[in-house]
Structure formats: structure tokens, C-alpha cells
N, C-alpha and C positions, 0 to 999 in steps of 0.2 A: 909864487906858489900857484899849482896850474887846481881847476876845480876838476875835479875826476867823475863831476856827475854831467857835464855839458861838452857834446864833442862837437865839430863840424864837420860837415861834410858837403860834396858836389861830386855830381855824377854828370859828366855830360855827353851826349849823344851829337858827333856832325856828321857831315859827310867832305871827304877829300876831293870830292869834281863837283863841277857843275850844275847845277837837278833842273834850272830853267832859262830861257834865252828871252830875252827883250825883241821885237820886232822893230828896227828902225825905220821912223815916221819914211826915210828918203824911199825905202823897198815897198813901199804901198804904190809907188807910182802916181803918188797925186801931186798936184799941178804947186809949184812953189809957193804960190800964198797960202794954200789951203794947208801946206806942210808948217811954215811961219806961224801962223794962226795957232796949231794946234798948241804949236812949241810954246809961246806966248801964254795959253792957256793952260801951262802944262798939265795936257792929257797922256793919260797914258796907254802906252802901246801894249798891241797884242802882248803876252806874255808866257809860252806854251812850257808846257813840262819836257824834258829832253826824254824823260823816261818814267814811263808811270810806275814801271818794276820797283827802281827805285824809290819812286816816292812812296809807295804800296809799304815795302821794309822800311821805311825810315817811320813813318806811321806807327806802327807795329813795334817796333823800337823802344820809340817814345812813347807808347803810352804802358809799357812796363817802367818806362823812366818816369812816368807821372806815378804809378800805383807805390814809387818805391818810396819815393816825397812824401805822398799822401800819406800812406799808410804808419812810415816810420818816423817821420819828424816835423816838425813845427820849423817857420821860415818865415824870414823878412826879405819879398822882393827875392832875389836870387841866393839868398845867405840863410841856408838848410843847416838846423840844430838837433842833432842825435844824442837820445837819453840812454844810456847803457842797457837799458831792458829790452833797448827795440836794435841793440847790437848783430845781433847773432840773425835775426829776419833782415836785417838791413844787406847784411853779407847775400843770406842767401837769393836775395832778390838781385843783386849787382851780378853775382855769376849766372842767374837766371837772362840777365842781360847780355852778360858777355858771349854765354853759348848762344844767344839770341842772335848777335852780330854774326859770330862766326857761320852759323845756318843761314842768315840772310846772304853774308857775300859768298858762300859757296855757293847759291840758287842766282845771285848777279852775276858772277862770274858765266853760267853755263847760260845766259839768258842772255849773253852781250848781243851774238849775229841777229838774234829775235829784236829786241830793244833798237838794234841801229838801223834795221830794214824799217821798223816801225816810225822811228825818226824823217827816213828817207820819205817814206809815203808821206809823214807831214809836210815836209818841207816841198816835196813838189806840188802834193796839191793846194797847197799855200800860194805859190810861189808862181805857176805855172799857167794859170790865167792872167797874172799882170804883166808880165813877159812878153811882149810878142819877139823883140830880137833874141836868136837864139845863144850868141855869145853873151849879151847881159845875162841870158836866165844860167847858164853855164860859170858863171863868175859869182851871181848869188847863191846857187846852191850849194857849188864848193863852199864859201864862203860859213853857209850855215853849218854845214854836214860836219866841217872841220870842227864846230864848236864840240860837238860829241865826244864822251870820254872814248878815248881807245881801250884796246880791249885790256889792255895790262893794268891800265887803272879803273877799268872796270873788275878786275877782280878782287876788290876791297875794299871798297869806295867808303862803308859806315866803320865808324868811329866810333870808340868811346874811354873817356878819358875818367878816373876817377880820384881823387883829391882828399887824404882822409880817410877814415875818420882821425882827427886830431884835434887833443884837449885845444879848450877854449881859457886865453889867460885870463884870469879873474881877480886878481890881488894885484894890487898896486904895492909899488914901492916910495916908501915915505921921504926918502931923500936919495933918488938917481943921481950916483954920481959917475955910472959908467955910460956907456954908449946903449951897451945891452938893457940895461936896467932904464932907461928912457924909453927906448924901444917897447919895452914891455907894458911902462905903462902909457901910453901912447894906443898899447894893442887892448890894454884892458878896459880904457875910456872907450875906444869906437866898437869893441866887440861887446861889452855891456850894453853901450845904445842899442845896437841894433836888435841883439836878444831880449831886452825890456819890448823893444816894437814887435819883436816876432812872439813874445808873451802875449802881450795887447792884443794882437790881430788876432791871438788861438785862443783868449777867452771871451771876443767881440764873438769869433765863429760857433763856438761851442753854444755861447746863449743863445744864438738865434737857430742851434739846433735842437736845444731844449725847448726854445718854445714851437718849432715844427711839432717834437713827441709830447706836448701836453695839447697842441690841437688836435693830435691822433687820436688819444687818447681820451680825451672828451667826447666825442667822438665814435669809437669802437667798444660798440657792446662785449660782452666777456665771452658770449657765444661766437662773436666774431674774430678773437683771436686764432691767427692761424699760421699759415704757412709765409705768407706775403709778408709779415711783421717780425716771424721766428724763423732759424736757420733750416734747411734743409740740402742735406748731403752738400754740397759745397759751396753752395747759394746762398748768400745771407741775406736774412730779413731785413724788413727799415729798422727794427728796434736794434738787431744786430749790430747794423753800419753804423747807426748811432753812437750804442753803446763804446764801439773802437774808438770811434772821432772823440769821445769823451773822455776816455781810458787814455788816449795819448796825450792828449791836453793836457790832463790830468798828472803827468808825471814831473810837468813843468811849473802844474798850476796848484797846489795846495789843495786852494778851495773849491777846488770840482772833485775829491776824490768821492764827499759824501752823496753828491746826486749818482754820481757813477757807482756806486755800491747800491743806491738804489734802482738803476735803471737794470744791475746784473741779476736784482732780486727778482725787478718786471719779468725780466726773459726767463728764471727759471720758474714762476709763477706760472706763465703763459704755455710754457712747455708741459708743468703739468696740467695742466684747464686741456691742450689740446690729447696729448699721449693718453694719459693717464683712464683705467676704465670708469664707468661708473661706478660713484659710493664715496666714504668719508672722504677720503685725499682729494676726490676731484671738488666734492661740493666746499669744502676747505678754501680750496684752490682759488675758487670763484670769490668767494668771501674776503680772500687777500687780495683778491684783485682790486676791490674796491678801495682797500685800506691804502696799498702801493703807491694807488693814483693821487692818491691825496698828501699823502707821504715826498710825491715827488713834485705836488704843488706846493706844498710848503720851500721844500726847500729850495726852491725854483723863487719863493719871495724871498728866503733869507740871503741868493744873492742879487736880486734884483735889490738889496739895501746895501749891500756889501761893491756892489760894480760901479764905475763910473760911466758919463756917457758915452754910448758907442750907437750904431744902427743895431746889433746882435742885443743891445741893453735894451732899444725900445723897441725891440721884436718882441721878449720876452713881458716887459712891463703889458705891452699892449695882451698879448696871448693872455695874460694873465685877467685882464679887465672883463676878456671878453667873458670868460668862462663862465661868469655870471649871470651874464648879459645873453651868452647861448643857452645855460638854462632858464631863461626866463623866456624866451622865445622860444623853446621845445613846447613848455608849459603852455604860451599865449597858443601856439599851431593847434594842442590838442582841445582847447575849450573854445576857441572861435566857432563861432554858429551864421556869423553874414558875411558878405561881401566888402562892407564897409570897413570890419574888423581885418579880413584877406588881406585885401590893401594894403590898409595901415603895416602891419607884420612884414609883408611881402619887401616894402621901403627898408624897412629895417636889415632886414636878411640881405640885401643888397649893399649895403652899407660891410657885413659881413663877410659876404662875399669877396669882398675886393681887400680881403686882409688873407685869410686862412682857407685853405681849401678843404679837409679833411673835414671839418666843421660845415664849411659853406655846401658841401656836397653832401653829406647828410640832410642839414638845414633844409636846402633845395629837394632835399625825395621827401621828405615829413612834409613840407608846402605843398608837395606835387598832389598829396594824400588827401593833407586839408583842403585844397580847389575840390579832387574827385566828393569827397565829404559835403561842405558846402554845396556844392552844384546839386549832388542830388539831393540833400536836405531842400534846396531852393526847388528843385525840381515835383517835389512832390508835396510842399505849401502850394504850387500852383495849378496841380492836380488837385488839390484838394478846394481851392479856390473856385475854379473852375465845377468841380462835384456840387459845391452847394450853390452856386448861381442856376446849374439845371437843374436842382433840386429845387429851388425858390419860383424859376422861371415855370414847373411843373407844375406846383403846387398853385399856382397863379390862371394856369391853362385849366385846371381843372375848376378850380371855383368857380369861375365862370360859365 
């Protein structure tokens, strides 16, 4: 029996020719040991692009072939798992591909004579200072130039091949006594492993992006909510991209749906704080901001009990520690009164630092505040200091 809620899929992006050439140690013209030597050490040789056209579109390519991963499915290593929900975006992102290809080689194709004269220029001025006899340099540049795709296979060079989507088997059978039926469960043991690791790895990732938006968060005053955080015309905010990365996880994952219901309430919290005019709704607004945050620190511990260990588990554990630890050094910044106390804080916040930056960047302008604070508190104890020593030294000149 096939599970009808886990498909697989692959999408892959090559190219049919060439894209770069190796320089051979012999074509540098250097003297036999020093060729020996390099070989020995294997260093490696020049290595130039045949075509930057090329490599420009294949670039371009692939990183819609990255956006389509991302965005719609969860993966172990090279083995991408599609949720039925993220079906239909999945599709349209793969023809978004495909007309992708087909645009780039009809722009390769009309760019071949460009791209080969540009090859030529490399290869002479490569080639053409080590040279002095002119039939060796007439044998290496054929030699290169020939690597170059011709133009017939320049006119199609990118590739893409797609695999899927197709159910993932999941049900074993209790006594294989056919060939097919081993088969299958054969495919349900190594396809089960590998989808429990691509589980693993999307709720290792997701924690350690929950604890990114509870340092945010910490962090961004309710007046600072804005555009950088929430979406605008086709741009998404950090809480935005968040929110997806959790929402997709989420469909694999159980127990992320309730922070992701909270994080959807963040964004429409946020939207109205920034939209909305002044008066009830917005002051509201502000008022849920605070509750949110808190809402979404809780449930931020209840899985930090529920997770095992990963790097994403002690991102979040730590996030969590801090936030105490960052309000209590907001608090030390605003009552510090000496140098001695500056310090001390200052060690701290560095410590800080080198964990969270949304946090630490804050931290570091409140510090910047309490030095200017400080300095001139200290500044004018010693104005003051100074007043009454000529006041004493006055009062000394005259008695006399």
C-alpha cells in the first residue's frame, strides 16, 4: 500500500557540452622537473570557463532549481520529499524552469560566434607568450579551440530532467513471497530511513530558525515592526520567510504546526501595528504584540522538551537562556552610573555577541548610549571637582 501523503521528487539541471578546460602542466612550458614536481604535488592547473554565457544561464537555472527545493520540500542529501499541499507550486515552479531553459538556449544558440571568438581571445592570449615556435603554438591552439562546443551543440546545451512526483512506498509486506513484493519492502525500509533523516534534518533547521525569530524578537520594539520583518508587494519579510520554512516543515512535522499558527498570528499582529490608523485596533495591536511574543516563547520550550539533540535543539535551548540574561543586561545598561560597572556589562555583552546578533546589535547601541551616559556623567563630576578646588583655592587667596 503506497502512502498518498509523501511523494518524491528530483528535478535536475546539466549541461550536454563542456562549460570548462583543464590547462595541461606540459602547455605552460616549464622546464621538466618543475612540471614533475607540480604533478607530485598535485597542484592544480589553470582551469578557465569555455563560456561565461554559459555559465551565466546555468547559474540562473539553478537557482530557480534551488528556490523549487527550498521552498516546496524537505530532503535528505539529494532525496527531495513532496507534501501534496506544496503539489500544484511544485509544478508551477518546474515549467517556470523549463521555459527557463528553453529562453536560455535560444539566447546560447544566437551567442555561439560571440562566445567562440571570446574563447579564441582566451586561448591566444594564454598561449601566445609561451610559444615562441610558431607551428607548436599552431598545434596548441587548434588543439584548445577544438575543445569548444560547436555551434549545433551549442544550441541546447542546458538540460533538465524531472523524476516524479511519485508516491513513496510505506507499508511493508508481512510475508514476500513474490519477487515484486520483496521489492517493495526493500523500497519501504531504505525509503523510510532516509525520509525519518530528511524529518530530522527539517526539525534540526526549523529550531534553529525559531530561535533566530525569538532573538528578533527580543529584540524589536512594537514601534519597530515594519516592512523589513512583514511582506511588501512581492518581497517577504524575515518573519515571512520564516513563517514558510515552518509551514513546510510543518506538514511533515506534527509538532510544529502550533508555533507556526503562532508565528502566522505574529505576522498578522505586525501588519496591523504597522497598516492600521491610529485608535482602538492599533493600540490592541501593540498590546498582542507583547502577549505573541511570549506565546511563542513558551511554545518554543514545550519543544525544546519534546526535541532531541541536534545543533537546531541547542540553538534554540541557548536563545532561550539568553532572553533572560538579555533582559537583565538591558536593565544593568540603564542603571549603571561608573566605568567600573561599563566594563563589567561591556564582558558580558560580548559573550552575547558571539551567539545572536539581533540581540547583540541592540545590546551594542544601548552600550554605545551608556558609554556617551557615563562619560559625560563622569565628565561633569570632574567639572565639578575641579569648581570646588578653585573655589577652596579662592577662598584661601583671600583670607590671607
Amino acid at each position: 500500500m503506497n502512502n498518498p501523503e509523501i511523494y518524491i521528487l528530483h528535478c535536475s539541471v546539466s549541461s550536454s557540452v563542456r562549460q570548462s578546460v583543464q590547462i595541461a602542466f606540459e602547455d605552460y612550458k616549464l622546464p621538466d622537473g618543475v612540471i614533475d614536481t607540480l604533478k607530485q604535488a598535485s597542484a592544480l592547473s589553470i582551469r578557465p570557463k569555455l563560456s561565461n554565457a554559459l555559465k551565466d544561464h546555468l547559474r540562473d537555472v539553478r537557482m530557480l532549481q534551488v528556490q523549487l527545493y527550498d521552498r516546496c520540500t524537505i530532503n535528505h542529501g539529494d532525496i527531495h520529499f513532496l507534501h501534496p499541499d506544496y503539489f500544484e507550486e511544485a509544478m508551477e515552479r518546474i515549467k517556470e524552469i523549463r521555459d527557463k531553459v528553453k529562453e536560455c538556449n535560444l539566447l546560447l544558440k544566437d551567442s555561439w560566434p560571440e562566445e567562440y571568438s571570446n574563447w579564441k581571445r582566451t586561448v591566444d592570449n594564454f598561449f601566445s607568450p609561451l610559444f615562441v615556435d610558431k607551428h607548436e603554438l599552431d598545434l596548441v591552439r587548434e588543439a584548445y579551440l577544438k575543445m569548444f562546443p560547436t555551434e549545433a551543440e551549442f544550441s541546447a546545451p542546458i538540460n533538465v530532467s524531472v523524476v516524479g512526483p511519485y508516491p513513496a512506498t510505506m507499508q511493508k509486506i508481512d510475508d514476500p513471497q513474490t519477487l515484486a513484493s520483496q521489492i517493495q519492502n526493500e523500497a519501504t525500509v531504505n525509503t523510510s530511513q532516509v525520509l525519518k533523516a530528511a524529518c530530522d534534518g527539517a526539525l534540526d533547521r526549523s529550531l534553529g530558525t525559531i530561535a533566530e525569530l525569538l532573538d528578533d524578537l527580543d529584540s524589536r520594539a512594537a514601534n519597530k515592526v515594519g516592512d523589513i520583518v512583514l511582506k511588501r508587494d512581492t518581497k517577504r519579510g524575515s518573519w515571512q520567510r520564516i513563517k514558510d520554512e515552518i509551514e513546510l516543515a510543518a506538514k511533515h512535522l506534527p509538532q510544529l504546526k502550533g508555533i507556526h499558527g503562532l508565528i502566522t498570528s505574529l505576522i498578522k499582529i505586525g501588519q496591523t501595528m504597522r497598516d492600521a490608523p491610529k485608535g482602538v485596533e492599533r493600540v490592541n495591536a501593540f498590546e498582542q504584540y507583547t502577549q505573541i511574543r511570549e506565546e511563542i516563547r513558551e511554545e518554543s520550550q514545550f519543544l525544546v522538551q519534546e526535541a532531541t539533540s541536534s545543533k537546531g535543539l541547542e540553538s534554540l535551548q541557548m536563545s532561550l537562556t539568553l532572553t533572560n540574561k538579555y533582559k537583565d543586561l538591558l536593565t544593568n545598561l540603564s542603571q549603571c552610573d561608573s566605568t567600573h560597572d561599563l566594563q563589567t556589562i561591556e564582558q558580558e555583552i560580548e559573550v552575547q555577541t558571539s551567539v545572536y546578533k539581533y540581540r547583540a546589535r541592540h545590546l551594542q547601541q544601548v552600550l554605545g548610549k551608556a558609554r556617551e551616559r557615563v562619560a559625560v556623567s563622569s565628565d561633569i563630576e570632574t567639572i565639578m571637582e575641579e569648581g570646588s578646588s578653585s573655589e577652596s583655592f579662592l577662598r584661601t587667596e583671600l583670607d590671607f
